[in-house]
C-alpha positions in Angstrom: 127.9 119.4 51.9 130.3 119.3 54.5 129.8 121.5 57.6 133.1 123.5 57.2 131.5 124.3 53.3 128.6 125.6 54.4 130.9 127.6 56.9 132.7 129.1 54.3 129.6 129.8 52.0 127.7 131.4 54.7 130.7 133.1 55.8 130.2 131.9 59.6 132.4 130.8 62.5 132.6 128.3 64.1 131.7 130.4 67.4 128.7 131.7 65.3 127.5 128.3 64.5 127.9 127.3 67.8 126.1 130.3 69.3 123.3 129.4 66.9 122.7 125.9 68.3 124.0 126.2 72.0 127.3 124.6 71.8 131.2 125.7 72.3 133.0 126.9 69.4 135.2 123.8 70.7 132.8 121.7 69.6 132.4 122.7 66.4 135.7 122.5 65.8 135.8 118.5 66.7 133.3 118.1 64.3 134.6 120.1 61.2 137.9 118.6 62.4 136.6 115.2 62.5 137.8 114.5 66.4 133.5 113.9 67.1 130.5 113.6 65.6 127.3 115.7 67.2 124.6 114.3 69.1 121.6 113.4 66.7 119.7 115.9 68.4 122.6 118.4 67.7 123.4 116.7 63.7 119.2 117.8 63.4 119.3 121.5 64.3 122.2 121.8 61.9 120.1 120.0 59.1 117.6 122.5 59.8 120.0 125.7 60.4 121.4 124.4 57.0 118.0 123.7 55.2 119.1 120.6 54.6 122.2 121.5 52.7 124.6 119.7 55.4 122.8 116.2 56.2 123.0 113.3 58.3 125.3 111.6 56.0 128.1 114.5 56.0 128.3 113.2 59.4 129.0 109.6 58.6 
């Protein structure tokens, strides 16, 4: 699942995502934008925000 999806799901922003794993709502934006992909260490606390609904290969 994409990271936008889960967004919408969980009905979070992208400044609340960010807030939850110490980043800029900028970011966040790059990635569900595509611009950037997250650090590993960044693409793991989202696996684990996510329980493992948004994996390592959404980022690919």
């Amino acid at each position: 699942m994409r990271l936008a999806d889960w967004m919408d799901k969980n009905n979070l922003s992208q400044k609340e995502i960010g807030d939850l794993i110490d980043v800029k709502q900028s970011s966040v934006s790059r990635w569900v934008n595509g611009v950037m992909r997250p650090s590993l260490s960044k693409i793991k606390e989202i696996i684990v925000l996510t329980n493992g609904e948004v994996s390592f290969e959404d980022f690919c």
